[in-house]
N, CA, C and O atoms as a CHARMM CRD file, in Angstrom:
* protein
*
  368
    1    1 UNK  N    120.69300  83.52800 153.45800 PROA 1      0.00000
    2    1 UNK  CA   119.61100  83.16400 154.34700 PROA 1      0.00000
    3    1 UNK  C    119.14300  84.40500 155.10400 PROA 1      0.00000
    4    1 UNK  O    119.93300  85.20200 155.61000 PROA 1      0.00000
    5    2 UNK  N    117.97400  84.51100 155.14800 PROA 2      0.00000
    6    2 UNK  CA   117.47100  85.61400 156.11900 PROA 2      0.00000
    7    2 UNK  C    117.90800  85.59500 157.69200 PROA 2      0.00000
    8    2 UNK  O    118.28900  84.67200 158.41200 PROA 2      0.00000
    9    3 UNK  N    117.72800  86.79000 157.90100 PROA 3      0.00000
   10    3 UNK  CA   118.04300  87.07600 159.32900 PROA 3      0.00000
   11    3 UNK  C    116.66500  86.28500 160.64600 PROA 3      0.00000
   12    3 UNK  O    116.69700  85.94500 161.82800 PROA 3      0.00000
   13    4 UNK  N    115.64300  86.30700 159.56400 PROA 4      0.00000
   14    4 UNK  CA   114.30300  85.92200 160.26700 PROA 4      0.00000
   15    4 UNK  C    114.06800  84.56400 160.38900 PROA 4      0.00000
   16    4 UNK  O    113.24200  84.20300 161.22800 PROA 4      0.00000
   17    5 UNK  N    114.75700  83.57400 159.56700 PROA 5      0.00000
   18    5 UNK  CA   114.75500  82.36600 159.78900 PROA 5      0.00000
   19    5 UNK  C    116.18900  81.80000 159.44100 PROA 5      0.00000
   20    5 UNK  O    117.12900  82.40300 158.92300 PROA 5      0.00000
   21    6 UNK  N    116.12600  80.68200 159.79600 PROA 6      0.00000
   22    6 UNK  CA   118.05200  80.00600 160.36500 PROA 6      0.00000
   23    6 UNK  C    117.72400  79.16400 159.29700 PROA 6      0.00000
   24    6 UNK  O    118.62900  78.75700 158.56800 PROA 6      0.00000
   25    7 UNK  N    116.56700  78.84600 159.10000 PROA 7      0.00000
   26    7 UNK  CA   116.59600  77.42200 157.67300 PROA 7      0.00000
   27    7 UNK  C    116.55700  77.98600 156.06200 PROA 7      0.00000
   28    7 UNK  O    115.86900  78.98900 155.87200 PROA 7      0.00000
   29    8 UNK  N    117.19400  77.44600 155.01200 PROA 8      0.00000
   30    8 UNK  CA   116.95900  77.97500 153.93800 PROA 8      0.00000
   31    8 UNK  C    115.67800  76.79500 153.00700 PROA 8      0.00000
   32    8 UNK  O    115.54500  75.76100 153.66200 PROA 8      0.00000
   33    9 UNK  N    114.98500  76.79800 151.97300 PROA 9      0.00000
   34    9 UNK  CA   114.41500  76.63400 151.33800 PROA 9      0.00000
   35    9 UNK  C    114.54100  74.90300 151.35200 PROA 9      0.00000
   36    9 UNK  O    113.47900  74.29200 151.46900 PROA 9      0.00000
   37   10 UNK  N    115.88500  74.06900 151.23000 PROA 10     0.00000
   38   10 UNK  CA   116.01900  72.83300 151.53400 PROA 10     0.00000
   39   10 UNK  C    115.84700  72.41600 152.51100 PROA 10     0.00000
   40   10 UNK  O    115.16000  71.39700 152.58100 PROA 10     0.00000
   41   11 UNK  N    116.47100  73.09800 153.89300 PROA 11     0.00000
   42   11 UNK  CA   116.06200  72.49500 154.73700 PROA 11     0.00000
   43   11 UNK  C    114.95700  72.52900 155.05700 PROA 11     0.00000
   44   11 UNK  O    114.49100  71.45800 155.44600 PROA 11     0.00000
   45   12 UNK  N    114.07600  73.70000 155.04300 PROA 12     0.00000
   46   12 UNK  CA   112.74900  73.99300 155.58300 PROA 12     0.00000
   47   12 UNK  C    111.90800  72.22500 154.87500 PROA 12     0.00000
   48   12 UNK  O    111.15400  71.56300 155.58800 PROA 12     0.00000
   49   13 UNK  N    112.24300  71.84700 153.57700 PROA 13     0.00000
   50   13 UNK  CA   111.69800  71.07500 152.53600 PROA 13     0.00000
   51   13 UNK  C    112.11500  69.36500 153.55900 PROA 13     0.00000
   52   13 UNK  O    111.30600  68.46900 153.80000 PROA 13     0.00000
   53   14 UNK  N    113.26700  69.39900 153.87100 PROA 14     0.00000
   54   14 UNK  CA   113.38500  68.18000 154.52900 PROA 14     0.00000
   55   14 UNK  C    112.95600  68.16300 155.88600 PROA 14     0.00000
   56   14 UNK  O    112.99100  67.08000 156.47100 PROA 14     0.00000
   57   15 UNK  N    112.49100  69.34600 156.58900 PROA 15     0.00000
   58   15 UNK  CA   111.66200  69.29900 157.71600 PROA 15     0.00000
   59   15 UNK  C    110.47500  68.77800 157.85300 PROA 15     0.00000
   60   15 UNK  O    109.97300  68.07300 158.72800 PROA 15     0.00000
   61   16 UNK  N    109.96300  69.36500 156.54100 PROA 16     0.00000
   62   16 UNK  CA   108.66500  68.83400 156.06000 PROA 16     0.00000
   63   16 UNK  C    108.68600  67.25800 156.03700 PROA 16     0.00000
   64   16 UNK  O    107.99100  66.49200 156.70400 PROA 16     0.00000
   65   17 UNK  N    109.55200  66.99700 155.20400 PROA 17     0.00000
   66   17 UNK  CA   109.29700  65.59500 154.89800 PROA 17     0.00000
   67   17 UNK  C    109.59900  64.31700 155.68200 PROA 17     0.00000
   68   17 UNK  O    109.31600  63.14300 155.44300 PROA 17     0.00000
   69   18 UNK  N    110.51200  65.12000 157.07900 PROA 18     0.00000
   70   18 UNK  CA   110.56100  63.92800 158.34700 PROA 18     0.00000
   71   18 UNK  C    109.25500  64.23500 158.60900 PROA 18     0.00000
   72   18 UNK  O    108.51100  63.30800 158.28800 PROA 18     0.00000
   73   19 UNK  N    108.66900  65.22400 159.09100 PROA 19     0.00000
   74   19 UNK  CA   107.59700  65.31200 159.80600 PROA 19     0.00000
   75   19 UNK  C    106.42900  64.59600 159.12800 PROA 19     0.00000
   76   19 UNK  O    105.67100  64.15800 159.99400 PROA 19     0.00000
   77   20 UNK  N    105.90800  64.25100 157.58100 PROA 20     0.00000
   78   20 UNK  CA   105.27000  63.24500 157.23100 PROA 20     0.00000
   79   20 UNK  C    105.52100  62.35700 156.81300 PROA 20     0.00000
   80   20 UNK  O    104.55200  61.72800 156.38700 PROA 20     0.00000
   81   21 UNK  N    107.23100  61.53500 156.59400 PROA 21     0.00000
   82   21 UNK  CA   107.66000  60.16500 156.47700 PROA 21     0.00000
   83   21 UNK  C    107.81100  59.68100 157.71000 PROA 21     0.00000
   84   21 UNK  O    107.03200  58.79000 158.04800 PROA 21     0.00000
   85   22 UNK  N    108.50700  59.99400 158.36000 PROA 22     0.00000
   86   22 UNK  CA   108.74500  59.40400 159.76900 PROA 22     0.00000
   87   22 UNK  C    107.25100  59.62200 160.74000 PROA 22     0.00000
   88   22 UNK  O    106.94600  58.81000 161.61300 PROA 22     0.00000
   89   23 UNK  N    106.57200  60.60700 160.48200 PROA 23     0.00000
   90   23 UNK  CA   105.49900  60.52300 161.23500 PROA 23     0.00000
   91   23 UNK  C    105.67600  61.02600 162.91800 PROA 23     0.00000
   92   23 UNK  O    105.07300  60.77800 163.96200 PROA 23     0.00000
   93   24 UNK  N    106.79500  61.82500 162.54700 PROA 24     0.00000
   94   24 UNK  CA   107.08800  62.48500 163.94400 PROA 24     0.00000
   95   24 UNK  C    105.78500  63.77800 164.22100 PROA 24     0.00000
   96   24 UNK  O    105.33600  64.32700 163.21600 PROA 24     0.00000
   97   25 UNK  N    105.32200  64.13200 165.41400 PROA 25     0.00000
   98   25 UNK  CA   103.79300  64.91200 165.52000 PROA 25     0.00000
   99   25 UNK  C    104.96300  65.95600 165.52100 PROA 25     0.00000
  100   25 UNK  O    106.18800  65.91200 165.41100 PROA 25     0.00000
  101   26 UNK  N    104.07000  66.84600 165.68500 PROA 26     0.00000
  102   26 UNK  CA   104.63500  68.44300 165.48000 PROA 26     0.00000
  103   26 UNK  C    105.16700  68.89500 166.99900 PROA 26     0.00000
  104   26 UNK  O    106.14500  69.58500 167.28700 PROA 26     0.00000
  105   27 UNK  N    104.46800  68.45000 167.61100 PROA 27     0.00000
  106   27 UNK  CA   105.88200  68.89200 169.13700 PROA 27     0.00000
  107   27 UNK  C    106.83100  68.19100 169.34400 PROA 27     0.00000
  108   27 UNK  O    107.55500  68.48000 170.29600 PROA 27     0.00000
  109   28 UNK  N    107.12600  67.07600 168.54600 PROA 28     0.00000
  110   28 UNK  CA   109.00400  66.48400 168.46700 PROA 28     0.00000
  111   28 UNK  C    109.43400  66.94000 167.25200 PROA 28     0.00000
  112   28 UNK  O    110.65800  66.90000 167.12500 PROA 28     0.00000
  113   29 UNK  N    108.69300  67.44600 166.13000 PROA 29     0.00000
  114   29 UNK  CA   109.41500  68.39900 165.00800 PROA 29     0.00000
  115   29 UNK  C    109.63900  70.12900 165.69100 PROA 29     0.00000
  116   29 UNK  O    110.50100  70.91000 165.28700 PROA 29     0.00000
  117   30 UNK  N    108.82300  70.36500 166.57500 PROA 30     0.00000
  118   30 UNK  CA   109.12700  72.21400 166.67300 PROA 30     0.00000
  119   30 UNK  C    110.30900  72.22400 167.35500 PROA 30     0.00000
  120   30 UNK  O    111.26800  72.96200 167.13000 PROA 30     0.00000
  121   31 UNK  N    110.15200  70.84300 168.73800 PROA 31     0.00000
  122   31 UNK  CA   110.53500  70.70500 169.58300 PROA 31     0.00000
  123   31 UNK  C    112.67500  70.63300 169.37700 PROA 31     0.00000
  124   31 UNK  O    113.67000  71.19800 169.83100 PROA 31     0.00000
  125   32 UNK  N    112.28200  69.47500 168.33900 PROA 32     0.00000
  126   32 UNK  CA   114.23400  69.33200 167.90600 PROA 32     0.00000
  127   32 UNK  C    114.87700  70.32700 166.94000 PROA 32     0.00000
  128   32 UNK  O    116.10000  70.40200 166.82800 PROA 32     0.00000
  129   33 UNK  N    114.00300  71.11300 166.22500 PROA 33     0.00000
  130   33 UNK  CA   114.43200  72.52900 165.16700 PROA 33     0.00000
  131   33 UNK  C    114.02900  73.66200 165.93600 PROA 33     0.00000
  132   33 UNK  O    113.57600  74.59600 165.27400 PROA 33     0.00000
  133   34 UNK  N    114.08400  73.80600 167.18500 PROA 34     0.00000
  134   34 UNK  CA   113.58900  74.91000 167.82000 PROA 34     0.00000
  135   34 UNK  C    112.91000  76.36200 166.49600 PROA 34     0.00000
  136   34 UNK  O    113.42600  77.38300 166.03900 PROA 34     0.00000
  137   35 UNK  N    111.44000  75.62500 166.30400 PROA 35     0.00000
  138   35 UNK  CA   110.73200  76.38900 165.44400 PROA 35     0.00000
  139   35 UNK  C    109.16300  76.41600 166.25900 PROA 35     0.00000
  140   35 UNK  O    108.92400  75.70900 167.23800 PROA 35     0.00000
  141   36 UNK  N    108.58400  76.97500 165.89900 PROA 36     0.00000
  142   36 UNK  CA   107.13300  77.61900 166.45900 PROA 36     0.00000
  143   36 UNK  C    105.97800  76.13700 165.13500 PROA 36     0.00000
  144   36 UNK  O    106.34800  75.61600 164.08300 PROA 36     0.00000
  145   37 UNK  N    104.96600  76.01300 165.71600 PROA 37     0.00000
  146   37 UNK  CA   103.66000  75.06500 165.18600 PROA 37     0.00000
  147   37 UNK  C    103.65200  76.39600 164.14000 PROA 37     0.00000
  148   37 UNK  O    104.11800  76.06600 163.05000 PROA 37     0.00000
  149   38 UNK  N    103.42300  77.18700 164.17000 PROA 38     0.00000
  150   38 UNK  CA   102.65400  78.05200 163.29900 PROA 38     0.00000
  151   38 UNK  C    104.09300  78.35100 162.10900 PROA 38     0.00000
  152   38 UNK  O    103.68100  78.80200 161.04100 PROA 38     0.00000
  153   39 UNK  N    105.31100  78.20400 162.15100 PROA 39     0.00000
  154   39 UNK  CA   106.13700  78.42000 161.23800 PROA 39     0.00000
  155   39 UNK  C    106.29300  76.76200 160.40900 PROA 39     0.00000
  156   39 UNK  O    106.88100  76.49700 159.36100 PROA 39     0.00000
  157   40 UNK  N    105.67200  76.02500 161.16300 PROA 40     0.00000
  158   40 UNK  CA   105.45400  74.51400 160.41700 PROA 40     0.00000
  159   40 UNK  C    104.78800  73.94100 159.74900 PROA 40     0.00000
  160   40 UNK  O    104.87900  72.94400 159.03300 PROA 40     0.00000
  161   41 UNK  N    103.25200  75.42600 160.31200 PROA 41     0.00000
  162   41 UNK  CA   102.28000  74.72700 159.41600 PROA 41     0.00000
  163   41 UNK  C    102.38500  76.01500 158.28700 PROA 41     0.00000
  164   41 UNK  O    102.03300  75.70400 157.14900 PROA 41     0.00000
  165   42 UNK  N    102.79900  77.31900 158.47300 PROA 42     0.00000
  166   42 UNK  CA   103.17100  77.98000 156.64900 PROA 42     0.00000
  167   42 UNK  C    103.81000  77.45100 155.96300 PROA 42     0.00000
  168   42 UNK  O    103.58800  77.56800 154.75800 PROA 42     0.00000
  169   43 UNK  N    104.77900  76.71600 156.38300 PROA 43     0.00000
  170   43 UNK  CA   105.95800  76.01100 155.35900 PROA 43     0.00000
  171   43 UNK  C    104.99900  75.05700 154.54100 PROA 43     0.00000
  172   43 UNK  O    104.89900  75.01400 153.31500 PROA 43     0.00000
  173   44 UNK  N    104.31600  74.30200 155.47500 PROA 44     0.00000
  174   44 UNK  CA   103.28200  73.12400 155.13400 PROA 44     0.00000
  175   44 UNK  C    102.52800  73.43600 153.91200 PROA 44     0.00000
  176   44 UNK  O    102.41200  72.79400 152.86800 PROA 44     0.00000
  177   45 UNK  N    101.84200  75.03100 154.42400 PROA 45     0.00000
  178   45 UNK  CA   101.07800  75.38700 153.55700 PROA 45     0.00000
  179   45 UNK  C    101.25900  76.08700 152.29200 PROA 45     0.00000
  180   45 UNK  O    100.69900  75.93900 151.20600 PROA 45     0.00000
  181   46 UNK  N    102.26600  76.96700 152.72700 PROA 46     0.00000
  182   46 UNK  CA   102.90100  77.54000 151.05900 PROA 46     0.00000
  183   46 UNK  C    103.48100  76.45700 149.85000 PROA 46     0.00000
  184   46 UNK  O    103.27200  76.46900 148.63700 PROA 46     0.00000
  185   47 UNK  N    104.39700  75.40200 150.79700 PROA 47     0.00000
  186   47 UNK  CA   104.99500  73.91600 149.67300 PROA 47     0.00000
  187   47 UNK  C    103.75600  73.35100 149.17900 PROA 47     0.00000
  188   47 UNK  O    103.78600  72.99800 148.00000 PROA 47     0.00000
  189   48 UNK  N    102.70400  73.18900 149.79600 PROA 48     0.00000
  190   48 UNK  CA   101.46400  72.51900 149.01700 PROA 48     0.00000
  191   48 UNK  C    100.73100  73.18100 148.26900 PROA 48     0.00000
  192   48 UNK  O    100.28700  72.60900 147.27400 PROA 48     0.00000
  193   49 UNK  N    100.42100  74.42200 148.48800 PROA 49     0.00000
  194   49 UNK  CA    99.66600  75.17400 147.89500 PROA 49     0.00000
  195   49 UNK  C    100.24100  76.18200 146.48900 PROA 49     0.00000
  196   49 UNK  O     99.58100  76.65100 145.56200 PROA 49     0.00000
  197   50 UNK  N    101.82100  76.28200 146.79700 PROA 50     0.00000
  198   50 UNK  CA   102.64000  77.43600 145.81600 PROA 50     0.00000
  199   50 UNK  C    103.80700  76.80100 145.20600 PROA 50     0.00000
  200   50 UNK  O    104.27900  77.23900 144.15700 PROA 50     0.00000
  201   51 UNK  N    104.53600  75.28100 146.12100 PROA 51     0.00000
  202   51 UNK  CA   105.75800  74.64800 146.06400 PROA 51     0.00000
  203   51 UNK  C    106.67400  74.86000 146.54000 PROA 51     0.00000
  204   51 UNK  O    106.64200  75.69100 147.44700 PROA 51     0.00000
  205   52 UNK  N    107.83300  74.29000 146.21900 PROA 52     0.00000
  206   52 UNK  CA   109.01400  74.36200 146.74500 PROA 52     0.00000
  207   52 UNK  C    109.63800  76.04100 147.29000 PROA 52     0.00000
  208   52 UNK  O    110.14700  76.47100 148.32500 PROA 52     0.00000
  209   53 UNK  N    109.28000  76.59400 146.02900 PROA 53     0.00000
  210   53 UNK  CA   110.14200  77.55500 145.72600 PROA 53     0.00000
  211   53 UNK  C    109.71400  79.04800 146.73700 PROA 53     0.00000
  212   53 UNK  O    110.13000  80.17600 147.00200 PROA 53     0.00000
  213   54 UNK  N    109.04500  78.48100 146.91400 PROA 54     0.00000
  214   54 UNK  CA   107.98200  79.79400 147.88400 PROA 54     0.00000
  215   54 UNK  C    108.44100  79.40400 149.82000 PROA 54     0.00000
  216   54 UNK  O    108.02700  79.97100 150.83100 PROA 54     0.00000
  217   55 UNK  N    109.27900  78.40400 149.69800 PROA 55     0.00000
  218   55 UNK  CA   109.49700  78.01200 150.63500 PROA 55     0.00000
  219   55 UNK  C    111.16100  78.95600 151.21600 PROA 55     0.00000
  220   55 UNK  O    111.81600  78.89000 152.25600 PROA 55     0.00000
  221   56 UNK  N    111.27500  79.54700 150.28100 PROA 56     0.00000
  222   56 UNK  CA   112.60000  80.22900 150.27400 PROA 56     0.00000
  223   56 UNK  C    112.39900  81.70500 150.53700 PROA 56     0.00000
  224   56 UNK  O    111.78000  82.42200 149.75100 PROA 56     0.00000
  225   57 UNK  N    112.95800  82.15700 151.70500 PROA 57     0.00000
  226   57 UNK  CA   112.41500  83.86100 152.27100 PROA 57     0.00000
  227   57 UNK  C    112.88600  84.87400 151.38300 PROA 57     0.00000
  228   57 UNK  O    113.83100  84.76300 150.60100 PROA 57     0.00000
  229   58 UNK  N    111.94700  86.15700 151.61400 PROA 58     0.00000
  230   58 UNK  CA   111.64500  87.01800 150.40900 PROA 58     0.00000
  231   58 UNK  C    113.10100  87.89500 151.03800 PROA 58     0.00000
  232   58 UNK  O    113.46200  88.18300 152.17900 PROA 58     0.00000
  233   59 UNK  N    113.78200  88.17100 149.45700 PROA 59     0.00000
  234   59 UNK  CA   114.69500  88.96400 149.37000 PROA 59     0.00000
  235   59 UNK  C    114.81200  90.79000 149.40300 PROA 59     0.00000
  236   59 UNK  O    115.76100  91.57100 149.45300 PROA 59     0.00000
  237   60 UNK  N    113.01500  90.97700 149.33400 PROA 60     0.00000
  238   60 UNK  CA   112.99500  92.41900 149.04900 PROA 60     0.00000
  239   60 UNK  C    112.80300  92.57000 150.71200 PROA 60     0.00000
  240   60 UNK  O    112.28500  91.85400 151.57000 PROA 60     0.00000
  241   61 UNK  N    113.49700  93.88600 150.72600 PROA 61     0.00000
  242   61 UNK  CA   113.67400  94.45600 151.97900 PROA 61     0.00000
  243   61 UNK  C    112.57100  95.37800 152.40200 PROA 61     0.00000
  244   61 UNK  O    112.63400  96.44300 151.78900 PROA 61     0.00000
  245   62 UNK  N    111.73500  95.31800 153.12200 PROA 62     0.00000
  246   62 UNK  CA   110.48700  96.29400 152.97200 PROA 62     0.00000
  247   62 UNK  C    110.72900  96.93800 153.74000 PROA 62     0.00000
  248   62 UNK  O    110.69000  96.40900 154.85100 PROA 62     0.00000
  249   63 UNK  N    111.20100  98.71500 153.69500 PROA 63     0.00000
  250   63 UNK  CA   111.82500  99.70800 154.34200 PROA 63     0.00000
  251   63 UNK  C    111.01600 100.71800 153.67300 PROA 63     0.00000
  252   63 UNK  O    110.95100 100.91200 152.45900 PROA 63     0.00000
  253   64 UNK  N    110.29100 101.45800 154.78200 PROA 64     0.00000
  254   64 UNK  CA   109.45000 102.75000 154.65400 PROA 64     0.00000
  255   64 UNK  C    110.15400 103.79400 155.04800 PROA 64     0.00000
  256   64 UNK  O    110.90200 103.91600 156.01800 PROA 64     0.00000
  257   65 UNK  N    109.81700 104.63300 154.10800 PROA 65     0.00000
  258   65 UNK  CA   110.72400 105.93900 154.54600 PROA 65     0.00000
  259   65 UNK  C    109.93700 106.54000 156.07000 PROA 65     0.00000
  260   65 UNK  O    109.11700 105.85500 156.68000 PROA 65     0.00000
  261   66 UNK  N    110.35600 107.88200 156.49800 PROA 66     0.00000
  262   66 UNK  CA   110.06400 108.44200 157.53900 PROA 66     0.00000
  263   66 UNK  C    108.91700 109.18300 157.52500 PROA 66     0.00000
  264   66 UNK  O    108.32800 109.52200 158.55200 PROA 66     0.00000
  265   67 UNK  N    108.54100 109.47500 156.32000 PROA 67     0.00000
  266   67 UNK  CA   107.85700 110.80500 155.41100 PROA 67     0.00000
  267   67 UNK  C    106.72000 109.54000 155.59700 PROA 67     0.00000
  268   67 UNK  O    105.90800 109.91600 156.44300 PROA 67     0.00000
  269   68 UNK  N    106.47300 108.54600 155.23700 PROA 68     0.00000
  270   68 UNK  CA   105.45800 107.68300 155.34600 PROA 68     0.00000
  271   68 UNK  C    104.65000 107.02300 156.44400 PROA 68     0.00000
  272   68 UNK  O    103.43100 106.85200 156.46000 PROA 68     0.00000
  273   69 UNK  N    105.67800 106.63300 157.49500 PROA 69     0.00000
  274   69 UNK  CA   105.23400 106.26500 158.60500 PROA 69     0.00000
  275   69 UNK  C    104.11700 107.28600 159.34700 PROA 69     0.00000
  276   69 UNK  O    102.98400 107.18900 159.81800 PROA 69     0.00000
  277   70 UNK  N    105.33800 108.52200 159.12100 PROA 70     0.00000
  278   70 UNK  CA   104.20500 109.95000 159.50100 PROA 70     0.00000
  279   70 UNK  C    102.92500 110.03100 159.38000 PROA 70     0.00000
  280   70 UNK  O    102.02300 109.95700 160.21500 PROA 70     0.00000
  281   71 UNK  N    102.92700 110.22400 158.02800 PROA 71     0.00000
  282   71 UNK  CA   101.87700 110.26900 157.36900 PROA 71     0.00000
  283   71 UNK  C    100.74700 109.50900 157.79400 PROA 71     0.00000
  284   71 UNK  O     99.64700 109.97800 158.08600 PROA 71     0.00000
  285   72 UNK  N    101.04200 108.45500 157.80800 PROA 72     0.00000
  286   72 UNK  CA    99.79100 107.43900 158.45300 PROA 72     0.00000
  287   72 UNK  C    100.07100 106.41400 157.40700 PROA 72     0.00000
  288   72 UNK  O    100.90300 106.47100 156.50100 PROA 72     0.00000
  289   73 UNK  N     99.03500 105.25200 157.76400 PROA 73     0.00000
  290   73 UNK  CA    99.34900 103.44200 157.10900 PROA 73     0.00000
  291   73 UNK  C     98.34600 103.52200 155.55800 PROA 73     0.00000
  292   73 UNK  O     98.32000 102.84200 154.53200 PROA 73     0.00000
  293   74 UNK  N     97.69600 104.56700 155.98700 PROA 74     0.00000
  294   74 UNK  CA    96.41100 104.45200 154.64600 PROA 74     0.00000
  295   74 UNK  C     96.62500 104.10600 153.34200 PROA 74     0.00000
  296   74 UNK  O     97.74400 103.66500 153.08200 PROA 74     0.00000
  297   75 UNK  N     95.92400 104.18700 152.56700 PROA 75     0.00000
  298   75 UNK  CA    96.52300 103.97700 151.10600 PROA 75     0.00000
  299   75 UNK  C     96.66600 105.14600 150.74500 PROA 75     0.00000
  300   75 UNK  O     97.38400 105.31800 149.76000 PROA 75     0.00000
  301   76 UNK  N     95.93300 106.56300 151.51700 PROA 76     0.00000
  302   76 UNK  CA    96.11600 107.43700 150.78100 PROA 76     0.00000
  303   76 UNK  C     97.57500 108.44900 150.67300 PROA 76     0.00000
  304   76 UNK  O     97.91700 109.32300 149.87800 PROA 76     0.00000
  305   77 UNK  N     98.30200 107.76200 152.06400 PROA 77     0.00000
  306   77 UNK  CA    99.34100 108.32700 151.68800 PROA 77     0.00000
  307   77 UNK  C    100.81400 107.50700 151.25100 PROA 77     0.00000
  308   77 UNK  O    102.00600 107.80800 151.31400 PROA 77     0.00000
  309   78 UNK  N    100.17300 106.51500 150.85800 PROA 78     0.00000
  310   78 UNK  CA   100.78700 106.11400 149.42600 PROA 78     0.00000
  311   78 UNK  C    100.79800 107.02800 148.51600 PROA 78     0.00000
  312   78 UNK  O    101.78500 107.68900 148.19500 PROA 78     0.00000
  313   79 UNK  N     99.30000 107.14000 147.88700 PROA 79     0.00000
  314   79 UNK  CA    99.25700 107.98800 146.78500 PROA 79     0.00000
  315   79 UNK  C     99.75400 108.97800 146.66100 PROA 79     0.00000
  316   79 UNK  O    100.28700 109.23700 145.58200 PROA 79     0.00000
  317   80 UNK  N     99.77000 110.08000 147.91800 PROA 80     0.00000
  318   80 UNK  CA   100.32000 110.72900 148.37800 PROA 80     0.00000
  319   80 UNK  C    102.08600 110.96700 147.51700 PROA 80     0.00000
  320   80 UNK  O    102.48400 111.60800 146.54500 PROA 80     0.00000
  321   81 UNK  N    102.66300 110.13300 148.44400 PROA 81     0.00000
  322   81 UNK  CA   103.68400 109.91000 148.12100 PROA 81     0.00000
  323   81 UNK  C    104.34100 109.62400 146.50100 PROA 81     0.00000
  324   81 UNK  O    105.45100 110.00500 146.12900 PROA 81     0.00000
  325   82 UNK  N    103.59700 109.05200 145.88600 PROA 82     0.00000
  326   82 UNK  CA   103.34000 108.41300 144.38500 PROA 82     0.00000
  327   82 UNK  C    103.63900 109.72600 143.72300 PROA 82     0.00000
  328   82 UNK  O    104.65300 109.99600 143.08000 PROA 82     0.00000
  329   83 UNK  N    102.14700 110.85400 144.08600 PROA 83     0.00000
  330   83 UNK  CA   102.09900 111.91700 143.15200 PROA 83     0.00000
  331   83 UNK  C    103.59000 112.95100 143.15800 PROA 83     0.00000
  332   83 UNK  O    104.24700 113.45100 142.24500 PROA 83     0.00000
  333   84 UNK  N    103.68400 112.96300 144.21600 PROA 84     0.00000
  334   84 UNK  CA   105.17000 113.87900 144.62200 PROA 84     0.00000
  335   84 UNK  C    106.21900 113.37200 144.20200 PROA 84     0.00000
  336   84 UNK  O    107.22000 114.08800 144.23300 PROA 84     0.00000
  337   85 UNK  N    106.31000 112.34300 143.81300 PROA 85     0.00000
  338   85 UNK  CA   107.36700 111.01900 143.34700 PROA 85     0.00000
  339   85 UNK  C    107.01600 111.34800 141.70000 PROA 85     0.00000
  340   85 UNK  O    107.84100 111.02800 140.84400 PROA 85     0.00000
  341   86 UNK  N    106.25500 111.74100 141.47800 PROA 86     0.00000
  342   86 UNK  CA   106.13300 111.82600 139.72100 PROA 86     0.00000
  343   86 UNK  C    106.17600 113.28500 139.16500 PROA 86     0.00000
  344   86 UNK  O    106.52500 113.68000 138.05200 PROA 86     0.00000
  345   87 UNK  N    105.57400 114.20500 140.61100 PROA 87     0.00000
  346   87 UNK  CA   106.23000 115.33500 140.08200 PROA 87     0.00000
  347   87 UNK  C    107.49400 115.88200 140.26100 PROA 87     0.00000
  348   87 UNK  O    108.00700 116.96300 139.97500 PROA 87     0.00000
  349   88 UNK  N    107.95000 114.63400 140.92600 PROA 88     0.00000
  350   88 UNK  CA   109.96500 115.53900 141.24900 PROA 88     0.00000
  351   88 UNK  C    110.17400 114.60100 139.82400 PROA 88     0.00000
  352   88 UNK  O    111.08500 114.98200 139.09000 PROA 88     0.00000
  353   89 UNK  N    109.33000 113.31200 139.35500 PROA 89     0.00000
  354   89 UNK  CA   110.46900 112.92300 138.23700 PROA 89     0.00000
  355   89 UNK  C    110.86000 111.96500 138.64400 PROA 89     0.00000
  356   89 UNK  O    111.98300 111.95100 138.14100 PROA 89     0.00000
  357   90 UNK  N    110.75700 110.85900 139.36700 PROA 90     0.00000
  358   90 UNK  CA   111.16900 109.80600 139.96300 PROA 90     0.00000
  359   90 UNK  C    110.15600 108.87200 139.11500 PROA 90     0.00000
  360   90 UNK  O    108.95500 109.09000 138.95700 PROA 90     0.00000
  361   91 UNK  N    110.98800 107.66100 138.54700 PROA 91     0.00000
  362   91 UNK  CA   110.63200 106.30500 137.52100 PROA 91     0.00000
  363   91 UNK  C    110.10600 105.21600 138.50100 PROA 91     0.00000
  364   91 UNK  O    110.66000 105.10200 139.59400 PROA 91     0.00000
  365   92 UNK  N    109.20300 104.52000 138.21000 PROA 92     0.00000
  366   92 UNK  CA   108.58700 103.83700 139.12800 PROA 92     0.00000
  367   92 UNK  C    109.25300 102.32400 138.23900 PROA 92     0.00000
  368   92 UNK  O    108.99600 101.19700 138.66200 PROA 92     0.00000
């Protein structure tokens, strides 16, 4: 389970489904899973729109090196980075 959320992929799924079988409103669902409206209605929206499975938090760790942050957010120093990455020889 991620560090960013306490629920995994089932539970998030049976949150959902008190909140439209039982018909509980969304401030006695945020309210008893101490969760935010806006983390109730992505769940809402990714299970309907992508399914179950998207309901389960992403495993890749997104860690920028130091050399990047520097650099700036642009795309160009991505590329940046890319070209120097292909001329040391580094496999993408």
């Amino acid at each position: 389970m991620s560090k960013r959320c306490k629920f995994n992929a089932v539970e998030k799924l049976r949150i959902l489904m008190e909140h439209e079988k039982e018909y509980s409103t969304v401030e006695e669902i945020t309210y008893k899973y101490e969760i935010t409206k806006y983390a109730l209605s992505t769940w809402k929206y990714k299970c309907k729109k992508y399914g179950i499975a998207r309901l389960e938090e992403s495993k890749i760790s997104k860690k920028y090196s130091k050399k990047l942050k520097e650099t700036g957010k642009g795309i160009s120093a991505v590329i940046d980075i890319m070209r120097e990455c292909i001329i040391i020889g580094v496999n993408f």
